[in-house]
C-alpha positions as CSV (number, residue, x, y, z in Angstrom):
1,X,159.3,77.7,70.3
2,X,158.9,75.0,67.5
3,X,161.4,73.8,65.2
4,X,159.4,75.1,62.2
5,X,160.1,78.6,63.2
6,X,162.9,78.5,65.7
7,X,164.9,80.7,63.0
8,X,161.9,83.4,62.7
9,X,161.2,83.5,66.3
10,X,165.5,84.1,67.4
11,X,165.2,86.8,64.4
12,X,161.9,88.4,65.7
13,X,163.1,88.1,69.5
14,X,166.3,90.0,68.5
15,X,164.7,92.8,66.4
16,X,162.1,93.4,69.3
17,X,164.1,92.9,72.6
18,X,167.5,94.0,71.2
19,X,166.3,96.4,68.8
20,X,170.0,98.2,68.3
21,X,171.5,94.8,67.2
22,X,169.9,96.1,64.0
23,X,171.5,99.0,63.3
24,X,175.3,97.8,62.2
25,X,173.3,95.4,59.5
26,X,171.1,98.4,58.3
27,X,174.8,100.0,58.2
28,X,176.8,97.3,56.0
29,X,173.5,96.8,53.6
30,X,172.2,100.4,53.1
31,X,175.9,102.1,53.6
32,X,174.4,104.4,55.9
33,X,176.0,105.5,59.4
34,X,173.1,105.6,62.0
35,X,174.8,105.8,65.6
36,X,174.1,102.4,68.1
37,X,171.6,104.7,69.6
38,X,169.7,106.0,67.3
39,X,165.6,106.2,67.8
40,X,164.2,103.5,66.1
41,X,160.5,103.0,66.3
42,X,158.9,99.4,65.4
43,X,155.7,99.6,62.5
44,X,153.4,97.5,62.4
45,X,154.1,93.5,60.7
46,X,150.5,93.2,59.5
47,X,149.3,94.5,56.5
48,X,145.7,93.9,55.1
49,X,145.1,92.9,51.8
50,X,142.0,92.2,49.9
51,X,143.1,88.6,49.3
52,X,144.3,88.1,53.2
53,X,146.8,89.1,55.0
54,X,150.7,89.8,54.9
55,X,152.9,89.6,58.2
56,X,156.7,91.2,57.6
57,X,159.5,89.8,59.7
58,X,160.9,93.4,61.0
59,X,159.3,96.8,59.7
60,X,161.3,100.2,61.6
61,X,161.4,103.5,61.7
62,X,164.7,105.5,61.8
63,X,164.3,109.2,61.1
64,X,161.9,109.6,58.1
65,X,163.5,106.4,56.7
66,X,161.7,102.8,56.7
67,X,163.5,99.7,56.7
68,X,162.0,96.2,55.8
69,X,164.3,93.5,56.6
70,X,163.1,89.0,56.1
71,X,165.0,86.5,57.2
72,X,164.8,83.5,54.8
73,X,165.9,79.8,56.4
74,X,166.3,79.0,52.5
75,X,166.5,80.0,49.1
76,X,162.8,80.8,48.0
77,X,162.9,81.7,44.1
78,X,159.2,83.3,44.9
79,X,161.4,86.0,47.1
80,X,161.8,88.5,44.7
81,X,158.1,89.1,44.2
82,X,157.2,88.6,47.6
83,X,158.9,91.0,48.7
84,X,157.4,93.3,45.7
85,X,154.3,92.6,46.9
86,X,155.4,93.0,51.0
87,X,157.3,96.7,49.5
88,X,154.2,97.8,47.7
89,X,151.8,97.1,50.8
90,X,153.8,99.1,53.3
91,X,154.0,101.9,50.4
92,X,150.5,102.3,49.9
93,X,149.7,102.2,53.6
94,X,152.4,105.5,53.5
95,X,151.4,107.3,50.9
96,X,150.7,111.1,50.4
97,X,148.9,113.1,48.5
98,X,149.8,116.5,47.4
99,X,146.5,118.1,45.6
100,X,145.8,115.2,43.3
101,X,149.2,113.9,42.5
102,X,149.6,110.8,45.2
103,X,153.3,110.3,46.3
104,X,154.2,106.5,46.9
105,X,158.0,105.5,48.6
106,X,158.7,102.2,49.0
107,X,161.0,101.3,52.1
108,X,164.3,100.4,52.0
109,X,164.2,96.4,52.0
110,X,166.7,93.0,52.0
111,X,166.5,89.7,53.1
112,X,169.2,87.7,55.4
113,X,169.8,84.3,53.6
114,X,170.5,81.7,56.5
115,X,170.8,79.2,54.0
116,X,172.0,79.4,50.3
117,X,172.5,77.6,47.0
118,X,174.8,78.0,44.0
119,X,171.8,80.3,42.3
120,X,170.8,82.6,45.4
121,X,171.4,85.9,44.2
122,X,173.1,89.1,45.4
123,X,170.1,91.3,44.6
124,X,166.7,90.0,44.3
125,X,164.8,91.8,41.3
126,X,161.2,92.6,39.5
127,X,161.5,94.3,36.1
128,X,158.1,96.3,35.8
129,X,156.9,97.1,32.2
130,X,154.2,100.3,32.5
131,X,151.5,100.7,29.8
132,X,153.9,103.6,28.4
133,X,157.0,101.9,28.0
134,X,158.6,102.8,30.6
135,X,160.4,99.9,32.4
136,X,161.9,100.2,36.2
137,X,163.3,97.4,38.0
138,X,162.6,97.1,41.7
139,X,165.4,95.9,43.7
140,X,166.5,94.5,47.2
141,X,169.9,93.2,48.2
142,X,170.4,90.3,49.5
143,X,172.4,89.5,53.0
144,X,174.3,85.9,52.9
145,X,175.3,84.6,56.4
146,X,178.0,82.4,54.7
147,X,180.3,85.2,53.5
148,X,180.7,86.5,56.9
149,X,183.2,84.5,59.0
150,X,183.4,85.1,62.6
151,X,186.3,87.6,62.8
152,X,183.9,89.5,60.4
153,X,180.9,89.3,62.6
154,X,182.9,91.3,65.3
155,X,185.3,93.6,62.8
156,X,181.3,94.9,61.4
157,X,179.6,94.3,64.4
158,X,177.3,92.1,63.4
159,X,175.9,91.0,66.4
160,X,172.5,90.1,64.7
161,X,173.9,87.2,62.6
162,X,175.6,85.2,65.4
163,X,173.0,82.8,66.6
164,X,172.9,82.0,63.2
165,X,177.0,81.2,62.7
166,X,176.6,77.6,63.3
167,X,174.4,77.0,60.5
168,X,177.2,77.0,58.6
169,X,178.4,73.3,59.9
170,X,174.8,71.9,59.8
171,X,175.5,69.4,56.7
172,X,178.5,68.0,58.8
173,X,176.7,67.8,62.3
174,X,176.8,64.3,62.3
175,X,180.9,64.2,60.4
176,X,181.7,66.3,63.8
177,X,179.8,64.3,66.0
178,X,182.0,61.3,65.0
179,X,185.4,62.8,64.8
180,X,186.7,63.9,67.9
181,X,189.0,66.8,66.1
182,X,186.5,68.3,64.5
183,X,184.5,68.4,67.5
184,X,187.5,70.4,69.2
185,X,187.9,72.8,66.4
186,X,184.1,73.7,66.4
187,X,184.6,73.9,70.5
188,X,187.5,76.3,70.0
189,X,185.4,78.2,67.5
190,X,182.8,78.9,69.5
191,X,185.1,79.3,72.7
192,X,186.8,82.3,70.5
193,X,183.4,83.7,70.2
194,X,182.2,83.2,73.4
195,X,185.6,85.2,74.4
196,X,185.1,87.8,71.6
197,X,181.6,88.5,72.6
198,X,182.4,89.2,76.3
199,X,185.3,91.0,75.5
200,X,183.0,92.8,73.1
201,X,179.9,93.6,75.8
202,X,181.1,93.7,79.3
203,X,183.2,96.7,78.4
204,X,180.5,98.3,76.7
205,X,178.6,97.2,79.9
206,X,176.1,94.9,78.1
207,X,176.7,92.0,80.4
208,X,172.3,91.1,79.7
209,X,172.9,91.5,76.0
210,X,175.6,89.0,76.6
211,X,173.7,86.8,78.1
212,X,170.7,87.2,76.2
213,X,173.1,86.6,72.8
214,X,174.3,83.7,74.5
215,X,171.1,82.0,75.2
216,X,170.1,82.2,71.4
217,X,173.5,80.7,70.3
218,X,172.3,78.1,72.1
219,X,168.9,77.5,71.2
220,X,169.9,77.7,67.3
221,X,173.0,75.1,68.4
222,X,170.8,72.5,69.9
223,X,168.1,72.7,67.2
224,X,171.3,72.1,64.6
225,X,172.7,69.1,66.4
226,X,169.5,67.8,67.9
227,X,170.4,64.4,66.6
228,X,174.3,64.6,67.8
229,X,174.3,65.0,71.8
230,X,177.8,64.8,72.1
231,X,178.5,68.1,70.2
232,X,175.2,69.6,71.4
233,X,176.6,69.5,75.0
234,X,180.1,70.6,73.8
235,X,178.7,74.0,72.7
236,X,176.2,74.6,75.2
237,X,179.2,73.9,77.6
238,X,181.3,76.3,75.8
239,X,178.9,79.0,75.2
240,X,177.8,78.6,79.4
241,X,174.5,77.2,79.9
242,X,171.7,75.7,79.0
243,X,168.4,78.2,79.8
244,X,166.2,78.6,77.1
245,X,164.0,81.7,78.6
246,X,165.9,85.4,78.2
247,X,168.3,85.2,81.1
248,X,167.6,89.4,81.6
249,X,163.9,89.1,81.4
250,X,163.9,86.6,84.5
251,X,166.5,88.5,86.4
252,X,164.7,92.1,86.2
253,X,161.5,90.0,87.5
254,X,163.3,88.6,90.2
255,X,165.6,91.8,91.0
256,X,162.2,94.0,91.0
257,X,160.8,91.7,93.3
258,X,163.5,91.2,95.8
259,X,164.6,94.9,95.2
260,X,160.9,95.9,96.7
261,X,161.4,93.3,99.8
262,X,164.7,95.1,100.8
263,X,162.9,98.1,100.3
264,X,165.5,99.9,98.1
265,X,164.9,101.5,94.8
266,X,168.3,100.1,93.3
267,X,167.4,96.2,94.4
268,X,165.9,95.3,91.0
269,X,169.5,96.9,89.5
270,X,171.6,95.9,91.5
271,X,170.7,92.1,91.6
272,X,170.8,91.9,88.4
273,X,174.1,93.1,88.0
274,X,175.5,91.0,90.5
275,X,173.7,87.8,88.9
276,X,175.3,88.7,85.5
277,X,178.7,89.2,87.1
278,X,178.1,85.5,88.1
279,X,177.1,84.3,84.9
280,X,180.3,86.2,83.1
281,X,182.7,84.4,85.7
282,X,180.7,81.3,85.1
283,X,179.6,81.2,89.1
284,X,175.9,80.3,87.7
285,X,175.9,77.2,90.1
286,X,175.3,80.3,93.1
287,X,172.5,82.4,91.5
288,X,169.7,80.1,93.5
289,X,171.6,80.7,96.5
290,X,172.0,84.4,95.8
291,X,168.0,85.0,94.9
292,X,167.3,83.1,98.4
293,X,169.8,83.7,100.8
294,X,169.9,87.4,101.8
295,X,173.3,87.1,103.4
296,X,174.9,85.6,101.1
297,X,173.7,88.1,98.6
298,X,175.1,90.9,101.1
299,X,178.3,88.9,100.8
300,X,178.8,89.3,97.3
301,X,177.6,92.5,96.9
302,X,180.5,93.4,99.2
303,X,182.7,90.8,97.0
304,X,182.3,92.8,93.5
305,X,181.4,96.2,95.7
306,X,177.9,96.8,94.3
């Protein structure tokens, strides 16, 4: 992951590997009320045009209904017509004919603002003059992170936008790298919504969703305050760790692999519960030890009666 796309590449890994993170956004922006499970089925990004070719941050299907969602680091004053031009691509690509009247529906689209200015707007907007007078304005709302606060996040579930919170404090990263009380409020921030998110997942029995969610706090964190170690370590301290890869992704490969050496179907399940109970209890220090040592991994199995 470079730093030039570390924001696109956290969105994209969330919209593919935790797909359902995207439903509670698609619910605040679109006032709809899809269920956490709901089937959604990821469109294809690329789109080709006679001029080259356009690549969409998240394009999905829910029922009959498409859904176009960018996330924008900062303001772009092009975004309006990009996303005019994104829009009409995936509605030509969709559309039907019916004898010889052709039938074109444009998805249902916004864009996530990670960063903002005094002029980024609440909807993003063509006007569109036809030949016979008619005028229609095309429209897509736009989703600030800096209106929601953390206690927000949780209330709306808005799981999706929490890698992102500490963007917020980026123009003081170096003000809280030299005041030691500001350091400790952002620590107690983030301890709050390390707490929140726990509380939030392991009784919804997510504990890989939590770790995964973790690991991308993390990432956007030490990106942030690259330049102040002090608070860098802080939250990766608070938040638990300091692995970059998908925590869940590396234990199904190992569980898989160990659960086919012990020669039981549940091995790969198992393990990786147990690994995650470790992680949640912030026993990481044992999870070599546990991957190695079949007896000790008997042990705890018996310990949390797995």
């Amino acid at each position: 992951m470079t730093n030039n796309t570390i924001f696109d590449d956290v969105f994209r890994t969330m919209v593919e590997k935790m797909t359902y993170l995207v439903v509670p956004l698609i619910n605040e922006v679109f006032h709809t009320s899809y269920p956490e499970d709901v089937k959604i089925v990821h469109l294809r990004n690329e789109h080709q045009m006679e001029d080259g070719e356009l690549i969409t941050d998240a394009r999905l299907l829910i029922g009959d209904k498409v859904y176009h969602i960018e996330c924008q680091s900062v303001d772009d004053t092009t975004m309006s017509i990009r996303m005019f031009e994104y829009d009409l691509a995936i509605a030509l690509e969709n559309r039907r004919k019916v004898g010889r009247r052709f039938f074109v529906e444009f998805p249902r689209s916004c864009v996530i603002y990670l960063r903002t200015t005094r002029n980024t707007p609440d909807v993003e907007e063509v006007e569109l003059l036809f030949p016979d007078g008619q005028v229609c304005v095309y429209r897509v709302p736009t989703v600030k992170l800096e209106r929601y606060t953390k206690d927000s996040i949780f209330e709306k579930n808005l799981l999706l936008l929490l890698p992102f919170y500490v963007m917020r404090y980026e123009d003081a990263a170096h003000t809280i790298g030299e005041d030691s009380e500001k350091l400790q409020g952002l620590l107690k921030e983030y301890e709050d919504i390390r707490i929140n998110l726990e509380k939030e997942l392991s009784t919804a029995g997510r504990s890989e969703l939590y770790t995964d969610l973790n690991k991308l706090i993390i990432r956007i964190s030490n990106y942030i305050f690259r330049e102040e170690e002090k608070v860098r370590k802080g939250v990766d301290e608070v938040m638990g760790g300091k692995v970059l890869q998908l925590e869940s992704e590396r234990l199904r490969e190992e569980g898989m692999a160990i659960g086919k050496a012990e020669g039981k179907a549940e091995g790969e399940a198992r393990l990786s519960a147990l690994i995650n109970r470790l992680i949640l209890e912030g026993r990481s220090d044992e999870i070599q030890k546990v991957v190695t040592d079949v007896n000790r991994r008997q042990e705890l199995y018996s310990e949390y009666k797995l």
